[in-house]
FIBAKE-553456 format. One record per residue: residue in one letter; x, y, z of N, C-alpha, C in turn; residue number from 1. Coordinates in nm, 3 decimals, padded with zeros to 5 digits, m for minus. Example, Ala and Ser with C-alpha at 12.3 -4.5 7.8 and 13.67 -1.06 7.14 Angstrom:
BEGIN
@code a | n.c1 01.319 | n.c2 m00.569 | n.c3 00.780 | ca.c1 01.230 | ca.c2 m00.450 | ca.c3 00.780 | c.c1 01.320 | c.c2 m00.330 | c.c3 00.780 | pos 1
@code s | n.c1 01.285 | n.c2 m00.225 | n.c3 00.708 | ca.c1 01.367 | ca.c2 m00.106 | ca.c3 00.714 | c.c1 01.290 | c.c2 00.003 | c.c3 00.787 | pos 2
***
This chain:
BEGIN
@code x | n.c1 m00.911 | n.c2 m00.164 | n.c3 m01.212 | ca.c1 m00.834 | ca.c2 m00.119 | ca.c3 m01.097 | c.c1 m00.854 | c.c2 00.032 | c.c3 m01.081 | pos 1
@code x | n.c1 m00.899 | n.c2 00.089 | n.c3 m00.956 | ca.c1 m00.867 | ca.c2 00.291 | ca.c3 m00.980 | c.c1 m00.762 | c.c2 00.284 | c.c3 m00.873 | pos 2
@code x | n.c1 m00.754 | n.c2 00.413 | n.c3 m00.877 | ca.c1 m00.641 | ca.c2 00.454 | ca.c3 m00.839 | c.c1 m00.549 | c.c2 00.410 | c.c3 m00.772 | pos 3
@code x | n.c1 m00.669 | n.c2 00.374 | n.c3 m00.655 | ca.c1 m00.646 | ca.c2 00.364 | ca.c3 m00.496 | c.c1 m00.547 | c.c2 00.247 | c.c3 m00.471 | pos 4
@code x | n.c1 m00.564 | n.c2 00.161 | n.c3 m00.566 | ca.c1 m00.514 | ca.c2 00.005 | ca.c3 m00.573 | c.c1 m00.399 | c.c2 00.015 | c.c3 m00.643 | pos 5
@code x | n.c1 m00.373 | n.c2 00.070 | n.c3 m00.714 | ca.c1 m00.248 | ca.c2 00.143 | ca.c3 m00.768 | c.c1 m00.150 | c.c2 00.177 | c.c3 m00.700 | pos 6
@code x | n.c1 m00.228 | n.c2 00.293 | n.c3 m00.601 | ca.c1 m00.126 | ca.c2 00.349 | ca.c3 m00.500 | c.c1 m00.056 | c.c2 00.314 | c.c3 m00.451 | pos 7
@code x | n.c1 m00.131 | n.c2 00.214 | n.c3 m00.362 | ca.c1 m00.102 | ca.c2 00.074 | ca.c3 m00.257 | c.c1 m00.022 | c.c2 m00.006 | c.c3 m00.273 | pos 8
@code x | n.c1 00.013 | n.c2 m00.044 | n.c3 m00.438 | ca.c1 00.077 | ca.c2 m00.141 | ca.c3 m00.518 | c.c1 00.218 | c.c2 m00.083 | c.c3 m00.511 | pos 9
@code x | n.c1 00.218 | n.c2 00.060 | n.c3 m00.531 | ca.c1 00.333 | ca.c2 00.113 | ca.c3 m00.565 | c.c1 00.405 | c.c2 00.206 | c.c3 m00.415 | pos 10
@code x | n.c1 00.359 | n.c2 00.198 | n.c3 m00.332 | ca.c1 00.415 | ca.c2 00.232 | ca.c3 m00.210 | c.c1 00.467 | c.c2 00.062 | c.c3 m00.136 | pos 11
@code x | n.c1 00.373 | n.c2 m00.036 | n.c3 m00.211 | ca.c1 00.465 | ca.c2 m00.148 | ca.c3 m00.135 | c.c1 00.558 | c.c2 m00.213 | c.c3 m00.209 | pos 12
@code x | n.c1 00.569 | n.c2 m00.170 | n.c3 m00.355 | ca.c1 00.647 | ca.c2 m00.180 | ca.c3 m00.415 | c.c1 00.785 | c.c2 m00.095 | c.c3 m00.365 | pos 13
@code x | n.c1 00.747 | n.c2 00.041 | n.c3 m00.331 | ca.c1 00.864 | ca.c2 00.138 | ca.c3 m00.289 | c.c1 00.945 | c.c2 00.049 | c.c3 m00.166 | pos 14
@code x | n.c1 00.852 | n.c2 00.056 | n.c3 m00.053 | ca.c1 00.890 | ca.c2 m00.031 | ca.c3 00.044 | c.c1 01.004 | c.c2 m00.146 | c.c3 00.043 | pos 15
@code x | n.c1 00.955 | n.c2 m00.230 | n.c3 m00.051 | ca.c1 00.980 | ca.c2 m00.353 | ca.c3 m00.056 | c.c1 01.154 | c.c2 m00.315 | c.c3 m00.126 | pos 16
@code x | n.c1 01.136 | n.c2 m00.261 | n.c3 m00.185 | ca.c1 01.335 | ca.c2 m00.157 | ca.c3 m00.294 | c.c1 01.372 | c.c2 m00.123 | c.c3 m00.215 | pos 17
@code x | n.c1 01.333 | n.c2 m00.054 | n.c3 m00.064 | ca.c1 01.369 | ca.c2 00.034 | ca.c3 00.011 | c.c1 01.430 | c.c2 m00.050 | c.c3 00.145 | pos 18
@code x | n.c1 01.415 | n.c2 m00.151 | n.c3 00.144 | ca.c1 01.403 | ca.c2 m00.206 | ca.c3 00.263 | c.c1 01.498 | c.c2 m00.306 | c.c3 00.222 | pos 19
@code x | n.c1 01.484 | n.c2 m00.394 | n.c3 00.112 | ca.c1 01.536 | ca.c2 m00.514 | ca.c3 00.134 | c.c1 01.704 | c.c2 m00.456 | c.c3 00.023 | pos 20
@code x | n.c1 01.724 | n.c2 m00.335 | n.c3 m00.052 | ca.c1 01.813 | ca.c2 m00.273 | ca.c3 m00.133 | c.c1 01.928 | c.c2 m00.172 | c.c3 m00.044 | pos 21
@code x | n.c1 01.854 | n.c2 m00.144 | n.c3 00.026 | ca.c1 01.908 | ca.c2 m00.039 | ca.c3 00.135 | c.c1 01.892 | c.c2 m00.037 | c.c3 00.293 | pos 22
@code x | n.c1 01.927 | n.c2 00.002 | n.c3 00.347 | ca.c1 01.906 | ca.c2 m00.011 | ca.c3 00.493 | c.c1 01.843 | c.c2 00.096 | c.c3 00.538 | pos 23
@code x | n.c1 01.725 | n.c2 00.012 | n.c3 00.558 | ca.c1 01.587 | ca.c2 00.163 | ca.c3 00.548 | c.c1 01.615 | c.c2 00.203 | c.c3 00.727 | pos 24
@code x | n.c1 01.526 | n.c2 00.314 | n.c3 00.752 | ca.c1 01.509 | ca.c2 00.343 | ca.c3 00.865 | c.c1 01.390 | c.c2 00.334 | c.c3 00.916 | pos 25
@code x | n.c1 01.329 | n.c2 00.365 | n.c3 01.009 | ca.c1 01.201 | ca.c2 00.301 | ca.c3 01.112 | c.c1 01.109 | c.c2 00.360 | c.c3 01.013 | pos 26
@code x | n.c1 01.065 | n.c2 00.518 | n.c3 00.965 | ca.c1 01.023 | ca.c2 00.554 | ca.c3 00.896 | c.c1 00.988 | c.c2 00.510 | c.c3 00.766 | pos 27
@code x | n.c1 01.038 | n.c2 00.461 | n.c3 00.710 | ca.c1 01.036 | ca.c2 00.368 | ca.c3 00.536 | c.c1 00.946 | c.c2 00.268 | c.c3 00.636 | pos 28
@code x | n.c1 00.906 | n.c2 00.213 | n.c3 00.694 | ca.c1 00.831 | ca.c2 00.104 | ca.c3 00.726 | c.c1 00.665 | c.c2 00.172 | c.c3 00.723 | pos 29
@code x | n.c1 00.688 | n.c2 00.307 | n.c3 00.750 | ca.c1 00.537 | ca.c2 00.356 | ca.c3 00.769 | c.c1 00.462 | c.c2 00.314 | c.c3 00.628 | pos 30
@code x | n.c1 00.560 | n.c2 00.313 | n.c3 00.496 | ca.c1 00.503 | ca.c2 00.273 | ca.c3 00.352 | c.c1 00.404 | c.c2 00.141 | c.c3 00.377 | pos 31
@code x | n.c1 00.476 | n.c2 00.022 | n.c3 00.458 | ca.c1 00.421 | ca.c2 m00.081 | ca.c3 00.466 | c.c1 00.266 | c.c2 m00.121 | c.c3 00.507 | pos 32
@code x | n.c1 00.270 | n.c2 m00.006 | n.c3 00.634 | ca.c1 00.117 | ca.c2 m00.008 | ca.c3 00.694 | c.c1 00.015 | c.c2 00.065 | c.c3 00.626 | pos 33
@code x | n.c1 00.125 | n.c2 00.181 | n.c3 00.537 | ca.c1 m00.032 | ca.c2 00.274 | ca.c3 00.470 | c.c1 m00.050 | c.c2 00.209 | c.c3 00.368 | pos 34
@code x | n.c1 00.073 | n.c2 00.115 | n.c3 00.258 | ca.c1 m00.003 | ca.c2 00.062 | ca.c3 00.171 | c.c1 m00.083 | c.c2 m00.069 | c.c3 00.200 | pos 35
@code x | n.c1 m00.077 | n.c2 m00.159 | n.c3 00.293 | ca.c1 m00.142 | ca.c2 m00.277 | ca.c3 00.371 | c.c1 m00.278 | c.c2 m00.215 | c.c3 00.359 | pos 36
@code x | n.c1 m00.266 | n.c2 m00.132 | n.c3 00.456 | ca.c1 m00.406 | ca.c2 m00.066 | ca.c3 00.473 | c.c1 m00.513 | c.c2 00.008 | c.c3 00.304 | pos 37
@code x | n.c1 m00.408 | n.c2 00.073 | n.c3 00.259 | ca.c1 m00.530 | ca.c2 00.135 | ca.c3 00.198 | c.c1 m00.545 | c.c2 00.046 | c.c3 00.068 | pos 38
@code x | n.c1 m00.490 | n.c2 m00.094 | n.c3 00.024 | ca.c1 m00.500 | ca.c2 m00.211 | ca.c3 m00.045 | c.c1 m00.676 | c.c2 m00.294 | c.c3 00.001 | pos 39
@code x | n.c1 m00.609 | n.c2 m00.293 | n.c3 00.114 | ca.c1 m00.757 | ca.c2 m00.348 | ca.c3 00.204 | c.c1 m00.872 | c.c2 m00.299 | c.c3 00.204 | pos 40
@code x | n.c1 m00.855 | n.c2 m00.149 | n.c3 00.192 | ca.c1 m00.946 | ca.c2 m00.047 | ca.c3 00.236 | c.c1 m01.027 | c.c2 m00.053 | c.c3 00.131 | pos 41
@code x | n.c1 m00.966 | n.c2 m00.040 | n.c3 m00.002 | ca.c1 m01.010 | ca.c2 m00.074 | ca.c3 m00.152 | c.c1 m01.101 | c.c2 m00.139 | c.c3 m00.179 | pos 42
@code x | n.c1 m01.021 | n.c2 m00.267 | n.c3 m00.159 | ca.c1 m01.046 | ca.c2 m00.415 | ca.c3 m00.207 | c.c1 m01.221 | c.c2 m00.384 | c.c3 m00.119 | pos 43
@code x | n.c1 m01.248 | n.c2 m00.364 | n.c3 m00.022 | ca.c1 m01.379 | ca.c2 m00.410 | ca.c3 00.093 | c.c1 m01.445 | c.c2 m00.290 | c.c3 m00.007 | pos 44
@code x | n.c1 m01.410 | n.c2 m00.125 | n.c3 m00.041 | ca.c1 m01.524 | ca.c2 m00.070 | ca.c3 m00.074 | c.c1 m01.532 | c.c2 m00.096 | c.c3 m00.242 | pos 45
@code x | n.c1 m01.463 | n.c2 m00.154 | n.c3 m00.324 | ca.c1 m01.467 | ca.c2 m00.173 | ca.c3 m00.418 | c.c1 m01.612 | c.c2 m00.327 | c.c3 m00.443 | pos 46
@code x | n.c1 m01.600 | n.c2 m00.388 | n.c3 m00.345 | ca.c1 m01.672 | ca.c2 m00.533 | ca.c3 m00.316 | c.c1 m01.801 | c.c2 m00.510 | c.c3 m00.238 | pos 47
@code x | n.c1 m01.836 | n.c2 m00.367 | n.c3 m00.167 | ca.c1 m01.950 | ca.c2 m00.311 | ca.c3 m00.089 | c.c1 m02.061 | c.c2 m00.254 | c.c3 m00.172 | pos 48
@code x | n.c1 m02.172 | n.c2 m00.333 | n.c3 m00.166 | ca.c1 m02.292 | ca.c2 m00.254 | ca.c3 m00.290 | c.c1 m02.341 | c.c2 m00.108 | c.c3 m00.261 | pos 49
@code x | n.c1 m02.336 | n.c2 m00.062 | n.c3 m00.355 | ca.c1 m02.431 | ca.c2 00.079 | ca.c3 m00.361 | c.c1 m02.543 | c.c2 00.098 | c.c3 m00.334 | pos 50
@code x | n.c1 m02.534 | n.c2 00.187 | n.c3 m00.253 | ca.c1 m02.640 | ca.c2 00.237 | ca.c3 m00.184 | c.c1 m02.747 | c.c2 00.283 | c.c3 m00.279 | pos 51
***
């Protein structure tokens, strides 16, 4: 795993405490899309051969 997948893990982890523990605001949702995204983002260049 580096980093990146880590990150991702633990901002939707934050999210997920934040949201369903507390009554998040519109903002706490932005966690959801950047970690969605940069999970994805990973996963494709982690799986993309070297040049």
């Amino acid at each position: 795993m580096d980093l990146g997948i880590i990150a991702a893990i633990a901002m939707l982890v934050l999210w997920a405490v934040l949201t369903f523990m507390f009554e998040a605001p519109g903002y706490v949702h932005l966690l959801l899309t950047a970690g969605v995204f940069l999970l994805i983002w990973r996963i494709v260049v982690r799986g993309s051969p070297k040049k």
